[in-house]
N, C-alpha and C positions, 0 to 999 in steps of 0.2 A: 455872154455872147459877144461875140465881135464885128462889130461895123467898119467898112471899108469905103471907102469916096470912090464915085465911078468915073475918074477921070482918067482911066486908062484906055486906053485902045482893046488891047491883048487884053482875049477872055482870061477869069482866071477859075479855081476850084471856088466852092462854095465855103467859105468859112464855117468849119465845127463848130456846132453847137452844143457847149457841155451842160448844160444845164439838165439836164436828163442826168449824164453821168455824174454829178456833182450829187445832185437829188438821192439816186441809188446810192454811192459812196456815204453821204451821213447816214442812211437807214443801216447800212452796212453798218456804219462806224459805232450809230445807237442802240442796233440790238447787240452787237458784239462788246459792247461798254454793258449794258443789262445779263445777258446773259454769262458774262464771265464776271459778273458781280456777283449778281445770285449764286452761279454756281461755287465760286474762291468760298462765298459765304457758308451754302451747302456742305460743299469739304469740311471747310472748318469745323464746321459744326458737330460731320461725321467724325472729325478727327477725337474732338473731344470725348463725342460718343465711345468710339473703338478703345482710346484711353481709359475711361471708367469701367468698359466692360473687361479690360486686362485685369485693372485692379480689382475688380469684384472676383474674378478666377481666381487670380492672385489666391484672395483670403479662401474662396472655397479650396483651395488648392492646399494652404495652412492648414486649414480647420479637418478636414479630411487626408492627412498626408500619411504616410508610410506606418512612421510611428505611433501615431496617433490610430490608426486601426491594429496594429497588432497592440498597440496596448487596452485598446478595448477587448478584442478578439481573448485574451491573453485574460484579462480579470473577469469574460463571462466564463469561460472554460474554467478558472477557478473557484465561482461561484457555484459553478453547474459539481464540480467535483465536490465541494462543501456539502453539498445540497446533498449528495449520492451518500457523504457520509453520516448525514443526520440521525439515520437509523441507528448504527451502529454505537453513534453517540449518547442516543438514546437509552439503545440496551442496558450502556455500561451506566446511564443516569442511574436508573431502573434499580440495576444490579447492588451499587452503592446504597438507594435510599432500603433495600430489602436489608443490607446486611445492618444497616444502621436500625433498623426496627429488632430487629432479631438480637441485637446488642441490647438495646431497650427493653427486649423481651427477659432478658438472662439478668438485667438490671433488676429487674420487678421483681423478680425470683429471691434474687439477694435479700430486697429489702421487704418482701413478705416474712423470709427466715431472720432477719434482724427485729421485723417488729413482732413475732410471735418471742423471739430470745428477752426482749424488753416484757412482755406482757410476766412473762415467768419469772424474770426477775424482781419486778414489783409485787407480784405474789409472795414472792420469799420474803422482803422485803416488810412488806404487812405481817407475816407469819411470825417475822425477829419481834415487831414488836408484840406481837397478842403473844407470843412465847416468852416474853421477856415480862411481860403484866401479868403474870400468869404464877410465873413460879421462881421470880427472883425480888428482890429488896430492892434494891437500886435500879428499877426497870425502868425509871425517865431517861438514866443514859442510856440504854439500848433503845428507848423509843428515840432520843435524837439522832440515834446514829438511822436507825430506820427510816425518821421522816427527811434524811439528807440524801439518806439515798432513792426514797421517792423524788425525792427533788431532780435528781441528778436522772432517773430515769424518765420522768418528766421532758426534761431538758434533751433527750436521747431520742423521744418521743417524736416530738416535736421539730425535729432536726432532723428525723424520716420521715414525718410527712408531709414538710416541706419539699423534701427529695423525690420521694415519691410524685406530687402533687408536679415539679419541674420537668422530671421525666417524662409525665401525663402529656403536659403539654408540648414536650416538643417531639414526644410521637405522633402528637394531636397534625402537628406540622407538616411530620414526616409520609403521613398518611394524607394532607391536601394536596403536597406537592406528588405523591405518587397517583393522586385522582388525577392531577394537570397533567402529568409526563401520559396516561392512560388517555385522556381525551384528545391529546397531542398526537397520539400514537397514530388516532381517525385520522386525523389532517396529513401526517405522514404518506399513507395508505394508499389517502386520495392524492396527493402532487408528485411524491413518487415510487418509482423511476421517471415518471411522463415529464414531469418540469426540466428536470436535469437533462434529459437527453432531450426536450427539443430546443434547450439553453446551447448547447453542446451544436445541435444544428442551424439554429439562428445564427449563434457567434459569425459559423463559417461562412453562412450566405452574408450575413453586414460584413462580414471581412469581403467579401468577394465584391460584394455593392460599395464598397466604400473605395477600393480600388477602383473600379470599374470607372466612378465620378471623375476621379482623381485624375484617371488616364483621359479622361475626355476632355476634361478639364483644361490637364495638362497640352491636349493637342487644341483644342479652340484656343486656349490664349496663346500659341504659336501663331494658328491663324490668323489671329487677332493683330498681333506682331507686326505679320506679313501684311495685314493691310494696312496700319498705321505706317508702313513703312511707303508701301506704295499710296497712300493718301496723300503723306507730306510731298511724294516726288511729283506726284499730280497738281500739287498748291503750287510746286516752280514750275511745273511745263505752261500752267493756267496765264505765266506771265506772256505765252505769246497773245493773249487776247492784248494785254494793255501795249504790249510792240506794233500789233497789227492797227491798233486805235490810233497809235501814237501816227505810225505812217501812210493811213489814210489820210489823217490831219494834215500831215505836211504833201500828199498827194493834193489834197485842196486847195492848201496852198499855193503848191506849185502852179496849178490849174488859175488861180486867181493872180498872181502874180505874172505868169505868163498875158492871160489878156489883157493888165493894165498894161505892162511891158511893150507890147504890140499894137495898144491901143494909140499911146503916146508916140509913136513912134516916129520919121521922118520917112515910111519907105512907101516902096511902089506896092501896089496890090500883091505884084509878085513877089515882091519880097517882104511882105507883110507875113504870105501864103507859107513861102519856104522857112521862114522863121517860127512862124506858128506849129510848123509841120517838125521842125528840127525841136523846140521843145514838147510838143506832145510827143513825139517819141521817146523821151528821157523820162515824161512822166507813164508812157505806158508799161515803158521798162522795169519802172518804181514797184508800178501795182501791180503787173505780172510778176515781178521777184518776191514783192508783197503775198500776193496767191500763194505762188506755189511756196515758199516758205511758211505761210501759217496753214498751208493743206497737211504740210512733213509734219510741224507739228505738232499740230491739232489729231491726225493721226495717231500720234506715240499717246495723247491723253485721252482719245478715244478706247485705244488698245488697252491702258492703263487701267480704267476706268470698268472697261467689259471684263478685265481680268479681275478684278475688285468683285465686281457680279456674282463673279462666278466663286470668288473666295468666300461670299457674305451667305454664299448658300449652305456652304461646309457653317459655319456659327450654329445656323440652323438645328445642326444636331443636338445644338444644349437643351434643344425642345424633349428631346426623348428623354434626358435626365430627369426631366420631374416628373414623368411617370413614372419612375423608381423610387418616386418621392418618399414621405416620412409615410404614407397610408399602408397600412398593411405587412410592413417591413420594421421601420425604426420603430414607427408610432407601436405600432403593436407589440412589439419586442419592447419598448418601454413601461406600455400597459401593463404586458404579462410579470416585468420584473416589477412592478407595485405591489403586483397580488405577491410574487414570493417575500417581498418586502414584506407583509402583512404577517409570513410565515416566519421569517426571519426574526420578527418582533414578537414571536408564543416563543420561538427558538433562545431568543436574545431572557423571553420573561423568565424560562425553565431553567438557563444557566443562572441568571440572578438567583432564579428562589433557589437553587441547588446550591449555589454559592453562602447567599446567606445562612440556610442550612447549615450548611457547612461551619460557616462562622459563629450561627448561636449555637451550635453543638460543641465549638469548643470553648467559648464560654458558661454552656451549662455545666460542662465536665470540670470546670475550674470551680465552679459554685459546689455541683455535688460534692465535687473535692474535698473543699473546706466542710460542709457537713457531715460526710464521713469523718473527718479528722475530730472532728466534735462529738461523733459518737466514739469515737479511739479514747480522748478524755473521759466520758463517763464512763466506760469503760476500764479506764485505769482508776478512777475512784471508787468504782465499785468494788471492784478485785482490792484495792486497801482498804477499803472499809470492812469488806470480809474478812482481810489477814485481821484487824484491829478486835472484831466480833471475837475470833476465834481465839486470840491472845485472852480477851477477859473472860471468856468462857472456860478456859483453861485454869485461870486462877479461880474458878468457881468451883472448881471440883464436878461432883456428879449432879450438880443443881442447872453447872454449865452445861452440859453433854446437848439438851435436843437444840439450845440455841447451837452448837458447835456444828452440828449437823446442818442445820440450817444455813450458815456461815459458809459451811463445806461446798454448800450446792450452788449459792450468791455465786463462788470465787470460779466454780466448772462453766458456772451458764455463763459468766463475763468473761470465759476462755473462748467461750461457742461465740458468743456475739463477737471476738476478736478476727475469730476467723469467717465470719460472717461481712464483715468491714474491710478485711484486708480482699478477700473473694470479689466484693463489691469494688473496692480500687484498683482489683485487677479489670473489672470489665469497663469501670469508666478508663483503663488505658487505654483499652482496644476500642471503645467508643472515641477517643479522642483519636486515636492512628487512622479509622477510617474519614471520620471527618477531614481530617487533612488530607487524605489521599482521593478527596474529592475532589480537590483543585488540580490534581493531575490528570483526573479524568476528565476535567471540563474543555482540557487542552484540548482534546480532539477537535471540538466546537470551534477552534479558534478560523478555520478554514474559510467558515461564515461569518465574515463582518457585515454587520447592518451596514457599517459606516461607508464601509469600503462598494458595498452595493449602491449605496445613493451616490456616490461619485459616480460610478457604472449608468446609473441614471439619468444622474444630470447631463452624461457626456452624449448620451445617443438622444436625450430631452435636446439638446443644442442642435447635435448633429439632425435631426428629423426637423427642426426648424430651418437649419439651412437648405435643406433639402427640401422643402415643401416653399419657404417663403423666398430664400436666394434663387433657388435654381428657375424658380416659377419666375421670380425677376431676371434672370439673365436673360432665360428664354425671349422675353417681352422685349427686354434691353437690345437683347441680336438680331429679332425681327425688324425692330425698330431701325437701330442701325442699316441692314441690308435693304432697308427700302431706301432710304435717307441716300447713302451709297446710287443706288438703280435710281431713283430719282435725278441727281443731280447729271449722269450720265444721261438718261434721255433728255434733260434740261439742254445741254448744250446744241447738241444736235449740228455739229459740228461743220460737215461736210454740206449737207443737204441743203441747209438754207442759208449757211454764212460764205462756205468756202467757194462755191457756185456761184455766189453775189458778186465775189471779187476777180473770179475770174472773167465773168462778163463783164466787167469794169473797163479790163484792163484790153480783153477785145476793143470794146466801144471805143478806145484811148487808141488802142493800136489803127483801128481802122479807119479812124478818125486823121490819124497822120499823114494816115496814106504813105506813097513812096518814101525811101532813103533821102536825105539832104543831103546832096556833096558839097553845091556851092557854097561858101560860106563867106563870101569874098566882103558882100556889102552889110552882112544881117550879122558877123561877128558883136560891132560893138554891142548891140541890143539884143545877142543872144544872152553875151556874158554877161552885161550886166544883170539880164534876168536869172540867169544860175546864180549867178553872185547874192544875189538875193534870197533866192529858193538855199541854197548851202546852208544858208546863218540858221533855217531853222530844224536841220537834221539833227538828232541824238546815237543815232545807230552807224557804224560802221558798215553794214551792208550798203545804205543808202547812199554812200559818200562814194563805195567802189563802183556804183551804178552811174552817179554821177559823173564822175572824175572819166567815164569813155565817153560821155558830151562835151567834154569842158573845152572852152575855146584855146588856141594856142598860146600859152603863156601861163595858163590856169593850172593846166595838167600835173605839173610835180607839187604844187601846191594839194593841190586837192589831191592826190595819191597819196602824200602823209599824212593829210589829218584823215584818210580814210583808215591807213593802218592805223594810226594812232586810238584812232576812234574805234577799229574793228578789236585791239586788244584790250582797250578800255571797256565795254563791252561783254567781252569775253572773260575777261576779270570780274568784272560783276554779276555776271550771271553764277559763276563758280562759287562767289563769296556769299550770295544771295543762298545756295543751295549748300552749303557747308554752314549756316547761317543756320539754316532751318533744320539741318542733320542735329546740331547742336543744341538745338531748342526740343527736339523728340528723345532726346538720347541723352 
C-alpha cells in the first residue's frame, strides 16, 4: 500500500491499493503451481499406463497373430481329417489281424499232418525192431538202428510241439488284439463322425475368434498410440502452467517493486500519482498478456485432453474381448480335444499292439523256421536210415524181405513228412509277408499324432489363458487408464477457476491505473529505475516485448534486444523441450 504526505494543495487520486490484487495473484499462482503439479504428474502417470497397455497388445497381438491361427486352424483340421480316417484304419487293422489268424489256422493244419506223419513213423520204427528180434540173428543191429531213429523221431516230436505250442500263443495274441481293435470299434461309433466334424467347425470359429482379437487388438493399440502421442504433447503444453507461475512471480514483483520505487521517492503527490499510474499500467499489461496467453493455451490442453476422453473410450472396447474369452470356446475346444486325446491313446495302444504283432510274428516265423528245418534233419535221417535197413535186408535174402518192407514204408512216410515241412515253410512265408505288410497298413494311422495333438493343446491351453487372464487385464488396465486420463482433465479445470482469476487480475491492475501517462517529464528517473529493476527479473521474451513499450527513453533499443534475444531463446526451448520429449516416446 502506498502512503503519500498531505502536503499538497492540489487534490490528487487515491493511491491503489494492491493488496487485494497481490492476495488473488498468489492464490492464482498456488493453485496453478498445485494443479499443473498434480496434473504433469497425472499424465505422467497415464503415460506410463497407455505405454504398458501398447505392450501388453503388443504380446496379445504376437501370441494370436496370423500365423499362429492358421497354424492352428491348419493342425485341428488335420486332426479332425485323421480322426475321419480312424475307421478305415481300423478296418484294414482288423483285415490284417484276420488274415494272420487264418495263416495260423493253415499252420496248425500242417503241423497236425507232420505230427500224425511222426506218430507212423515211430510205429514203423518199433515194428523194425520186434521184426528184427523176431526172425533175424544179428537183430541188436537193427534194434540200434530202430532205437536211433526213435530217437530222432523223438527229437522231430518235440520240435512240433514246441512249434505248435508258439503258434498257440501268438494266436493267443492275435485274437486279444482283435478283442481291443472290437472294443475300439464302440469308442469309434460313439466319437465318430460327431468329433471330427465339430473339430472341423471349432477350427473355423477359433480361426475366426482369433482373428477377430487380433483386429481389435490391433486397432486399440493404434489407439493407444494415438493417445501416448497426444499425452506426451499435453506433458509440453502443461509448461504453460510453470510460464504463467513464473509471471505472476514477476507481476508481484513488479507490484512490489513499484511501491518501494515510489515510496522512496523525491516527488509531488502528483507525481508520485502519475508514476504509480505509469507502472501499473506496464504491469496490467503483463497480466493481461499473462491471461489471455495462458487462456490460448490452456485451451489447446483442454481440447487435447477432451480429445484423449474421448480416445480412452474407444480402449474400452477390449472390454468385449473377454467375453470371447477362453469359456466356451478355447476352453472348451481344449477340453473336448483331451477326451479325443484319450482316444488317440486306445488309437496310438492298437497301432503299438498291431505293431508289436507284427514284430513277434516275425520273429516267431524265424523260430518256426529253425524248427521246421530241424524237422528237415530228422527227416533226412530217417530216409538213410531206411536206404541203410534196406541195404542189409537185402543181403539177408528172404529172412530180410518184411524188414525191407518195413524200411520201404520208413523211407515213403519221411517223403510225406518232407512235403508236410516244406508246405509248412511255405505258410510261415506268407505268415512272415503279412506281418510285414502290417507296417504299411499302420501308415494310414500316421494322420493322428498324439504328439502333434498335445502341441494342438498346449497352443489353444495358452491361447485361452491369454484370453481369459490377458484380455480380462487389459480390459481393467484401459478402464483404468481412461479414468486416470478424464481425471486429470477435470483436475485442471482450466478456464473456470484459473484463467478468470487472471483475468480479474489484470482489470483490478488495469483499473487501478486509471488514465494513460503522457507526462513523463519529472517521474522518468524513478520510473526507469523501477523497470530497471522489474527487467532483471524476467525469463521470457514476451515479457520484455511488453516491457520495452514502457521503457524510458534511452532504455528502448536496449530492451527491444534482449526482448528479441530472449523471445528466440525461448522459442528455442520450448522446440527442444518438445523434440526432447518426442524422443523419449519414440
Amino acid at each position: 500500500m502506498l502512503i503519500y504526505p498531505q502536503a499538497f494543495a492540489a487534490p490528487v487520486r487515491a493511491a491503489f491499493d494492491a493488496s487485494d490484487t497481490l492476495r488473488h495473484l498468489e492464490d492464482a499462482r498456488a493453485l496453478i503451481e498445485t494443479r499443473f503439479s498434480d496434473a504433469g504428474e497425472r499424465l505422467a502417470g497415464s503415460l506410463g499406463m497407455v505405454g504398458s497397455l501398447i505392450e501388453s497388445l503388443d504380446r496379445l497381438g504376437v501370441t494370436l497373430n496370423a500365423q499362429s491361427v492358421s497354424h492352428t486352424t491348419d493342425e485341428l483340421l488335420s486332426t479332425a481329417a485323421g480322426l475321419t480316417a480312424l475307421p478305415d484304419a481300423q478296418a484294414g487293422r482288423l483285415s490284417y489281424l484276420n488274415r494272420l489268424k487264418n495263416a495260423g489256422a493253415a499252420l496248425e493244419i500242417h503241423i497236425d499232418g507232420m505230427r500224425i506223419t511222426l506218430r507212423y513213423l515211430r510205429a514203423f520204427a518199433l515194428n523194425v525192431k520186434i521184426t528184427a528180434g523176431s526172425t533175424i540173428r544179428s537183430s541188436a543191429e537193427f534194434a540200434g538202428f530202430a532205437e536211433n531213429m526213435c530217437d530222432q523221431l523223438d527229437l522231430g516230436v518235440s520240435q512240433l510241439n514246441e512249434l505248435a505250442d508258439e503258434l498257440t500263443r501268438l494266436i493267443v495274441r492275435l485274437e486279444e488284439a482283435e478283442a481291443f481293435e472290437q472294443r475300439l470299434d464302440g469308442t469309434y461309433k460313439a466319437l465318430i463322425p460327431a468329433v471330427p466334424e465339430k473339430l472341423v467347425v471349432d477350427a473355423k470359429a477359433i480361426g475366426l475368434q482369433h482373428t477377430r482379437i487380433a483386429e481389435v487388438a490391433l486397432s486399440v493399440a493404434s489407439i493407444a498410440r494415438d493417445i501416448q502421442t497426444k499425452v506426451g504433447k499435453a506433458l509440453v503444453a502443461l509448461q504453460i502452467g510453470d510460464i504463467t507461475r513464473q509471471r505472476i512471480e514477476h507481476v508481484q514483483r513488479a507490484i512490489e517493486v513499484s511501491e518501494a520505487a515510489i515510496l522512496q521517492a523525491d516527488l509531488s503527490p502528483e507525481a508520485r500519482d502519475r508514476a504509480q499510474r505509469r507502472l501499473l499500467h506496464m504491469v496490467a499489461d503483463q497480466m493481461a498478456d499473462t491471461a489471455s496467453d495462458f487462456e490460448t493455451e490452456a485451451m489447446k490442453v483442454t481440447q487435447s485432453l477432451s480429445g484423449m476422453a474421448r480416445d480412452t473410450a474407444d480402449i474400452l472396447s477390449i472390454h468385449t474381448l473377454s467375453k470371447a474369452g477362453g469359456e466356451g470356446g478355447l476352453r472348451d475346444l481344449e477340453t473336448g480335444l483331451g477326451k479325443v486325446g484319450v482316444l488317440i491313446g486306445d488309437v496310438s495302444a492298437a497301432m503299438a499292439n498291431a505293431d508289436r504283432i507284427s514284430s513277434e510274428t516275425v520273429s516267431a516265423v524265424d523260430a518256426l523256421s529253425r524248427r521246421v528245418d530241424t524237422i528237415h534233419r530228422v527227416k533226412r535221417d530217417i530216409q538213410q536210415m531206411a536206404i541203410n535197413s534196406s541195404l542189409r535186408c537185402n543181403r539177408l535174402g528172404d529172412i530180410g524181405k518184411p524188414l525191407s518192407v518195413i524200411a520201404s514204408e520208413l523211407g515213403s512216410h519221411a517223403s510225406q513228412l518232407e512235403d508236410s515241412a516244406d508246405q509248412t515253410l511255405g505258410s510261415l512265408k506268407a505268415l512272415a509277408d503279412l506281418a510285414g505288410g502290417i507296417t504299411t497298413a499302420l501308415s494310414s494311422d500316421g494322420k493322428v499324432d498324439a504328439a502333434r495333438l498335445e502341441v494342438v493343446r498346449d497352443h489353444l491351453r495358452r491361447a485361452a489363458d491369454v484370453v481369459e487372464h490377458d484380455l480380462a487385464g487389459l480390459s481393467s488396465h484401459g478402464r483404468a487408464t481412461a479414468d486416470s486420463l478424464t481425471l486429470a482433465a477435470d483436475q485442471l479445470g482450466l478456464k473456470e477457476d484459473l484463467g478468470d482469476v487472471l483475468h480479474t487480475a489484470a482489470i483490478a491492475l488495469a483499473e487501478g491505473a486509471g488514465p494513460v501517462v503522457e507526462d513523463l517529464t519529472d517521474i522518468a528517473g524513478v520510473v526507469g529505475a523501477a523497470m530497471d529493476e522489474i527487467g532483471r527479473c524476467y525469463t521470457m521474451g514476451r515479457e520484455r516485448e511488453i516491457h520495452a513499450l514502457y521503457a524510458m527513453p534511452g532504455q528502448i533499443n536496449d530492451d527491444a534486444r534482449r526482448a528479441e534475444t530472449d523471445a528466440a531463446d525461448t522459442a528455442s526451448a520450448v522446440t527442444a523441450d518438445a523434440e526432447e520429449f518426442d524422443d523419449i516416446l519414440f
